[in-house]
N, C-alpha and C positions, 0 to 999 in steps of 0.2 A: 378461485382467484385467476384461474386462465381465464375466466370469461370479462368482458370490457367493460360489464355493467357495475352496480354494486353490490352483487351478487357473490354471496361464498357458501361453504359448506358449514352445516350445522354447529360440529363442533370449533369454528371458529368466530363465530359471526360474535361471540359478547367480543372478540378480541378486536375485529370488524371495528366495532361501532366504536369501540375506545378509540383506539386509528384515528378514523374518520374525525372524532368531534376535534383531537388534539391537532390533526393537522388540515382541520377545515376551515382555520381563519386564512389560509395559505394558499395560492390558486395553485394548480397542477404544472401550469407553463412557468411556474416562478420555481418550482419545486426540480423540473426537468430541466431548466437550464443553471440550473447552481454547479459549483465546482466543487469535487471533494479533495479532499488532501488526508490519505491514510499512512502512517509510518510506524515499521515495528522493527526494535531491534533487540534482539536476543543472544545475550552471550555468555548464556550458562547459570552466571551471579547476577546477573537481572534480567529484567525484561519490561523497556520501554516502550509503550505503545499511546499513540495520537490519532484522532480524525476528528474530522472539521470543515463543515463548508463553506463558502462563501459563494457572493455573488459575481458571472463573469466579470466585471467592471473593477473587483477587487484584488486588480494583478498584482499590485504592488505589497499586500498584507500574504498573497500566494507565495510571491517568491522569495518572501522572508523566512516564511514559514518553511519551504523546501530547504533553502541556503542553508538555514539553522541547524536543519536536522543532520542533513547532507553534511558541513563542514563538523560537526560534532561525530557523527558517526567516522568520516574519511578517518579520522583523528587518533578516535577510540580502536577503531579495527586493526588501522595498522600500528598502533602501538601495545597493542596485543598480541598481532599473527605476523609481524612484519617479516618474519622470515620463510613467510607463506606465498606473503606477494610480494616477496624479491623473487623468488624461486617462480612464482608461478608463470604457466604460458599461457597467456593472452590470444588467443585465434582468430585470423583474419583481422588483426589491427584496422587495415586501412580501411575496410568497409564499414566500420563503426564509425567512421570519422565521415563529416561533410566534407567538401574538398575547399574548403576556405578554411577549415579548421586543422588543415593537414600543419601549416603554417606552426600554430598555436602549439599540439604535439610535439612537433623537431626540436621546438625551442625549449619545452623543457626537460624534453630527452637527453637535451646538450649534445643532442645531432647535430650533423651537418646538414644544409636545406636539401641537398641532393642524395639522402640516405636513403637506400634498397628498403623495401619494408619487409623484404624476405629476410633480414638479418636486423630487423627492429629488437631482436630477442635482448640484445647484445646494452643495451640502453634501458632507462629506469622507466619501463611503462605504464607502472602504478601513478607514479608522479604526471606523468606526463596524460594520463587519464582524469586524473584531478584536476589538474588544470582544463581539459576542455569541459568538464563539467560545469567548471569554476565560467568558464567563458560563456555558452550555452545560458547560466543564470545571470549574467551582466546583460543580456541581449534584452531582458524584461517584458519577455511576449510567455504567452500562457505555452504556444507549439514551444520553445526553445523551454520553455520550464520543464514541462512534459518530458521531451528526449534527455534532457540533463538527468531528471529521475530513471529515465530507460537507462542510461550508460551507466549510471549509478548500481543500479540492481547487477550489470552485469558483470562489473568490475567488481563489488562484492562479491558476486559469486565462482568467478574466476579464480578472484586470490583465494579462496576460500576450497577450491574445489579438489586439490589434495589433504589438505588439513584434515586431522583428527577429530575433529571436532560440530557441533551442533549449531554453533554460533550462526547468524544469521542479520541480515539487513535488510530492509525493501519498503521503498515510499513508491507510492501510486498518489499521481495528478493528474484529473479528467473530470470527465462527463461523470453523471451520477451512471446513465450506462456503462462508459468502460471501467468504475471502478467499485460499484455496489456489488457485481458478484465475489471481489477481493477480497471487501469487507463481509460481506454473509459467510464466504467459505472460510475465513477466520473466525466467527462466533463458531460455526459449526463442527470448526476442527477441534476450539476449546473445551465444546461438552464431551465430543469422541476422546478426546483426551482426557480429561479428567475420569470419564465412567472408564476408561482402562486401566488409571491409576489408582483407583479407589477398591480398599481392601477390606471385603466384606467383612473381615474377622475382628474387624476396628471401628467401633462405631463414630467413627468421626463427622460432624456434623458438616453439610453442604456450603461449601462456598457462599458468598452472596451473590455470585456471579453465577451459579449453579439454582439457586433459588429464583432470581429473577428470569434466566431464560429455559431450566429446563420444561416448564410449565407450556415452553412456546413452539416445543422442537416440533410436534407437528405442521405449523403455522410457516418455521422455518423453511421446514422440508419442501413444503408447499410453494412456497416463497423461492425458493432455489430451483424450481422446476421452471416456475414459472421465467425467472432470470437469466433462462437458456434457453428462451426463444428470440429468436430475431427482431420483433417487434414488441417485444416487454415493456419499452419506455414509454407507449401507447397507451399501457394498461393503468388507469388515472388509481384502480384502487389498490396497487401491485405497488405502485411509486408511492401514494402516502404511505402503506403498511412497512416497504422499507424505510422511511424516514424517520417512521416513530421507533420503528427495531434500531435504528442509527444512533438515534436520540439517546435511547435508554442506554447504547453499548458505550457512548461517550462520558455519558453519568460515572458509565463503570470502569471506564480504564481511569478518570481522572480520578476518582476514588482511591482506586487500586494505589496512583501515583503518589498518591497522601496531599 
């Protein structure tokens, strides 16, 4: 699979050709320039998860789809852990913010325009992080979609970062390059997981999510390797085999969703 041709190793090549026929009606440049939208949020009593691509031209369906998640999740977290992110410290505030957007922060800080950011502690910056989020996805460009998702992640993980707790959020908006390895190292963490929870003494029968990919973890592995090279999105037969692995993981969280 490192190699550029369509060329693989033995033991994957029936998986190869599957691949190939299913996403050979589809040109490689239509494949590499598609946007993904991956979101998963975990909070102990569930576990939501989406991905989905679209075409770059399809901003307006993108940052629906982010806003949705995004203002759903804002919603659910802190009305779950809110006394996690009243309490929590936020670090280097200001360099998370553009400096147009410094404007937008004060104002729902119920700051004063001329407030020190060295004593930003003092004022609600959970709120006032929602809000430029919330500003960032009005701007309706895919860059401002993107960073809204980056402050997103990191403000979940801030208020989150004393808490007791496992709970978790994170949406990734990008190139199939910046977010196909997010997507693979979540398949791959699902089977590590699972073969660590699963107790030999119990003959409990395999997931469907266990049947469908543990058959592929070599393929994966392969596949991950090959996704931490610098020039992967090159690799024409690396880009269909992730799409079809995409394919089928979407089959299965919408499943999973009911």
């Amino acid at each position: 699979m490192n190699r550029r041709g369509g060329e693989t190793s033995g033991g994957a090549q029936e998986f190869v050709v599957v691949a190939e026929e299913s996403a050979g009606v589809t040109a490689a440049s239509e494949l590499e320039s598609r946007i993904l939208v991956w979101s998963l949020s975990e909070t102990g009593a569930y576990t939501l998860e989406s991905c989905d691509w679209r075409s770059a031209d399809s901003i307006e369906y993108i940052r629906l789809s982010a806003s949705q998640f995004i203002e759903n999740q804002l919603d659910l977290f802190y009305g779950l852990f809110s006394e996690w992110f009243n309490l929590a410290e936020f670090p280097d505030v200001k360099w998370q913010l553009e400096p147009s957007e410094t404007a937008v922060f004060l104002k729902a800080a119920g700051a004063p325009d001329d407030t020190d950011f060295r004593s930003i502690e003092n004022y609600d910056c959970f709120s006032s992080f929602c809000a430029v989020i919330r500003h960032r996805l009005d701007q309706r460009s895919l860059g401002q979609i993107k960073l809204a998702a980056e402050l997103f992640n990191w403000t979940i993980d801030c208020g989150l970062f004393l808490a007791d707790t496992k709970a978790h959020a994170e949406l990734r908006v990008g190139s199939v390059e910046e977010v196909a390895p997010f997507l693979l190292e979540r398949i791959l963490n699902r089977l590590s997981s699972n073969a660590k929870h699963r107790n030999p003494a119990y003959q409990v029968p395999p997931s469907d999510f266990e049947q469908r990919f543990l058959p592929l973890a070599p393929v994966l592995g392969m596949l991950k390797e090959t996704l931490e090279s610098a020039d992967w999105i090159q690799n024409q037969l690396a880009l269909r085999i992730f799409f079809w692995i995409a394919d089928m993981y979407k089959v299965e969280v919408e499943n999973e969703a009911g």
